[in-house]
C-alpha positions as CSV (number, residue, x, y, z in Angstrom):
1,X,11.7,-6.2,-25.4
2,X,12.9,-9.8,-26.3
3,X,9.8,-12.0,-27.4
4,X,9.3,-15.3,-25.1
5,X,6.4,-16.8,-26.5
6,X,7.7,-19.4,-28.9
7,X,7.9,-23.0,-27.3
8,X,8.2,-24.7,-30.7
9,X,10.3,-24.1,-33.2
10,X,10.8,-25.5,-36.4
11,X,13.0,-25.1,-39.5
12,X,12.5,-26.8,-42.3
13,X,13.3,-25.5,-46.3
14,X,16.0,-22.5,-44.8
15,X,19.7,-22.2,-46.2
16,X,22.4,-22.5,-43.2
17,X,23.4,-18.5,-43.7
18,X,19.7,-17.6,-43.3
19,X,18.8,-19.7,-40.5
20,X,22.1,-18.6,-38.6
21,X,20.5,-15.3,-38.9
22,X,17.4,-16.7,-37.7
23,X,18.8,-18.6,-34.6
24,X,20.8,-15.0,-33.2
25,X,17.0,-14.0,-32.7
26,X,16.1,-16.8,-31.0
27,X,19.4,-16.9,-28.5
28,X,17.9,-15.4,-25.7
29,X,14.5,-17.1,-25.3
30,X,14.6,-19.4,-22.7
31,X,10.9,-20.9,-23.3
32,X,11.5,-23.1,-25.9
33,X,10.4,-26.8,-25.4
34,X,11.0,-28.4,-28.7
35,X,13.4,-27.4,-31.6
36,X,13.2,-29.2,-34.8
37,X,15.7,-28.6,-38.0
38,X,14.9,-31.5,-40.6
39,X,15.5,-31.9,-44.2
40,X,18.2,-28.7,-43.9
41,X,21.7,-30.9,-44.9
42,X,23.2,-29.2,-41.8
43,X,26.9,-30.3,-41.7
44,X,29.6,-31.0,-39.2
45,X,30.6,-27.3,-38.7
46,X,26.7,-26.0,-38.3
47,X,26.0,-27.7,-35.3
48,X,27.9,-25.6,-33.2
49,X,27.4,-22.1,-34.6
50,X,23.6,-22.9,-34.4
51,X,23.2,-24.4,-31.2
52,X,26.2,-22.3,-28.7
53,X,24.3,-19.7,-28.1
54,X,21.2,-21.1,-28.1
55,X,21.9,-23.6,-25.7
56,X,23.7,-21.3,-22.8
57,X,20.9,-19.5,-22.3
58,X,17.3,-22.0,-22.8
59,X,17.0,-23.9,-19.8
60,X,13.5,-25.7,-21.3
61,X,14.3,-27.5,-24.3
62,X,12.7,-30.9,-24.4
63,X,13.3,-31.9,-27.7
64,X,15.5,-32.0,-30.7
65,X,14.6,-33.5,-34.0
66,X,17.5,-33.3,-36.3
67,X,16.1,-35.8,-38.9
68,X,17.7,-36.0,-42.2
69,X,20.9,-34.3,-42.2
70,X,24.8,-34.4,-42.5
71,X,25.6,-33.5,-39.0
72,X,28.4,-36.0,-38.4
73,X,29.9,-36.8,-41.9
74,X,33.4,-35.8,-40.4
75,X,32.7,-36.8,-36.8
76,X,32.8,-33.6,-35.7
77,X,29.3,-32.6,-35.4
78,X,27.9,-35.4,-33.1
79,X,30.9,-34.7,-30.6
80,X,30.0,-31.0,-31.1
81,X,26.3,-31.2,-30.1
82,X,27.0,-33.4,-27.0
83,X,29.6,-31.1,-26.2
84,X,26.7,-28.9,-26.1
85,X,24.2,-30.6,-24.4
86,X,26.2,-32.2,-21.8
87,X,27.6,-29.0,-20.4
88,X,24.1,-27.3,-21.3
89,X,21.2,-27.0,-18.7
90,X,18.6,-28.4,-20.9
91,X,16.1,-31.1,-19.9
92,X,16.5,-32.7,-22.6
93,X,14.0,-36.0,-23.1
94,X,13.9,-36.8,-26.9
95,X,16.7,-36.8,-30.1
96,X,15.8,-37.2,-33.0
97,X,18.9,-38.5,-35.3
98,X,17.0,-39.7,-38.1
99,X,18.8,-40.5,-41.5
100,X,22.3,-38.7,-40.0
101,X,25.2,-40.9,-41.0
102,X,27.2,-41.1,-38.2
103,X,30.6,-41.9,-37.4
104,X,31.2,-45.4,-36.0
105,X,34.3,-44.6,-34.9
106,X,32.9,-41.9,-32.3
107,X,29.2,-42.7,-32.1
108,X,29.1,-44.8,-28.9
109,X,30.6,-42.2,-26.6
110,X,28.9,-39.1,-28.2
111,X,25.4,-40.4,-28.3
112,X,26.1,-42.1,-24.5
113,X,27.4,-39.7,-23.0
114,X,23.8,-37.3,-23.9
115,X,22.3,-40.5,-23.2
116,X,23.5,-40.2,-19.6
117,X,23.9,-36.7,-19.3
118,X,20.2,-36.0,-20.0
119,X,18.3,-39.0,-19.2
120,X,16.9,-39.0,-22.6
121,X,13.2,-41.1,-22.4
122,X,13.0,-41.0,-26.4
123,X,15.7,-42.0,-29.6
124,X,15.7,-42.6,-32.4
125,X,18.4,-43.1,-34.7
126,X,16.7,-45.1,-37.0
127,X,18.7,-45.4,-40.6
128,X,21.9,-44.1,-39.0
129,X,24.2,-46.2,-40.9
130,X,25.4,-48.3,-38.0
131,X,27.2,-51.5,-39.8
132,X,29.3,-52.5,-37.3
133,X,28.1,-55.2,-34.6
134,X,30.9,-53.8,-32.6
135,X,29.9,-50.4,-32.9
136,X,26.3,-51.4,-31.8
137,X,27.5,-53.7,-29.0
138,X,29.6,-51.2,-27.6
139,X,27.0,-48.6,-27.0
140,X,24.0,-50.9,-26.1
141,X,25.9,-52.4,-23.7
142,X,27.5,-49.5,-22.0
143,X,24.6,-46.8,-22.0
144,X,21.9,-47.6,-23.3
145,X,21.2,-51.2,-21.1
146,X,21.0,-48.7,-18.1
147,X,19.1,-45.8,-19.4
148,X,15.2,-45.3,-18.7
149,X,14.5,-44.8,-22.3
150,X,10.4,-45.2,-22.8
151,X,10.9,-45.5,-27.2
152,X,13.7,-46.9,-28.9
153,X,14.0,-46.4,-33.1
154,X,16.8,-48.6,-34.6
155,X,15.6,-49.6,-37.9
156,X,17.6,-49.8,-41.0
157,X,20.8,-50.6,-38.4
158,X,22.9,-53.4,-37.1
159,X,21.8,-54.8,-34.0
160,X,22.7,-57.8,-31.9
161,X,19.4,-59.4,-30.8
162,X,20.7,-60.7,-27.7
163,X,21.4,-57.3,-26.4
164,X,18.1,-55.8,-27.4
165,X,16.2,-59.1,-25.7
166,X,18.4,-58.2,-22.2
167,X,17.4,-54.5,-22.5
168,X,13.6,-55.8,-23.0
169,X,14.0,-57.6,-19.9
170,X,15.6,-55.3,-17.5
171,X,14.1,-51.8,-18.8
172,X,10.4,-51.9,-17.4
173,X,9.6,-48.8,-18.6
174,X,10.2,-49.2,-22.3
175,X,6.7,-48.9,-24.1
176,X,8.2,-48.9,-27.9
177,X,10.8,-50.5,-29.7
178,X,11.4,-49.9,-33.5
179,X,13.1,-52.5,-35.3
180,X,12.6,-52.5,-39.1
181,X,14.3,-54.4,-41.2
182,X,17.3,-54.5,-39.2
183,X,20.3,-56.6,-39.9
184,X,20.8,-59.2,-37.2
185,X,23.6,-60.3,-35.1
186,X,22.8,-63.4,-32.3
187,X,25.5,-63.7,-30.3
């Protein structure tokens, strides 16, 4: 009989082989609400041997916390996990992208597009290594300006002020907004 009593799970001081292992138990449990992997250095090409199965089948996964680790170095694994997520059933409402260098040149479009997909009410992507204005701009303005995120982490980014005072203004159900020691760009 297949266990479905977990609703968290998380991972923390595991090697990849050994948590792959770990994740083919938990493919067919459909009851878990939050999933956290942190502090594991998971790479491009983890992302989607962990997370396929996993994802076709739970239909009750809330959150993801994949703080501190190397998912997009290649910008594979970013595209991968929205791959994932967008086609996926999950109600997703918070990602966690803490400390994951990402790559500019596909960051707007992966992170939107979950952004839209799964009406996230929770990010963070604080100390994500966005240096580009443009970069920032781009995905502000696009998705997140007419999201119904509740907390927004950006610290240690780029960020244009202007668009973070018009998101202010027009999202009325924002109740946090993390900005430390950001680098500022006023348009």
């Amino acid at each position: 009989s297949k266990n479905t009593s977990f609703r968290k799970i998380i991972f923390g001081t595991f090697y990849e082989d050994q948590l792959n292992k770990i994740m083919t138990a938990f493919k067919n449990n459909q009851n878990v609400e939050k999933f956290t992997l942190i502090d594991l250095k998971l790479k491009d090409d983890s992302i989607h041997e962990i997370f396929e199965s996993f994802l076709k089948e739970n239909k009750s996964l809330k959150s993801i916390n994949l703080k501190n680790n190397k998912i997009d170095l290649k910008g594979k694994g970013l595209k991968d996990l929205k791959d994932l997520l967008v086609s996926s059933n999950v109600p997703l409402e918070k990602l966690n992208l803490q400390k994951n260098e990402v790559k500019e040149e596909t960051f707007s479009e992966n992170i939107g597009q979950i952004i839209k997909s799964k009406k996230l009410t929770k990010l963070n992507l604080v100390n994500c290594k966005i240096k580009s204005f443009s970069t920032f701009n781009s995905f502000f303005d696009t998705y997140v300006m007419s999201s119904s995120i509740q907390i927004l982490e950006l610290s240690f980014n780029f960020v244009n002020l202007d668009s973070i005072t018009a998101f202010v203004n027009k999202n009325k159900s924002l109740k946090r907004l993390l900005l430390q020691k950001i680098k500022v760009e006023q348009s």
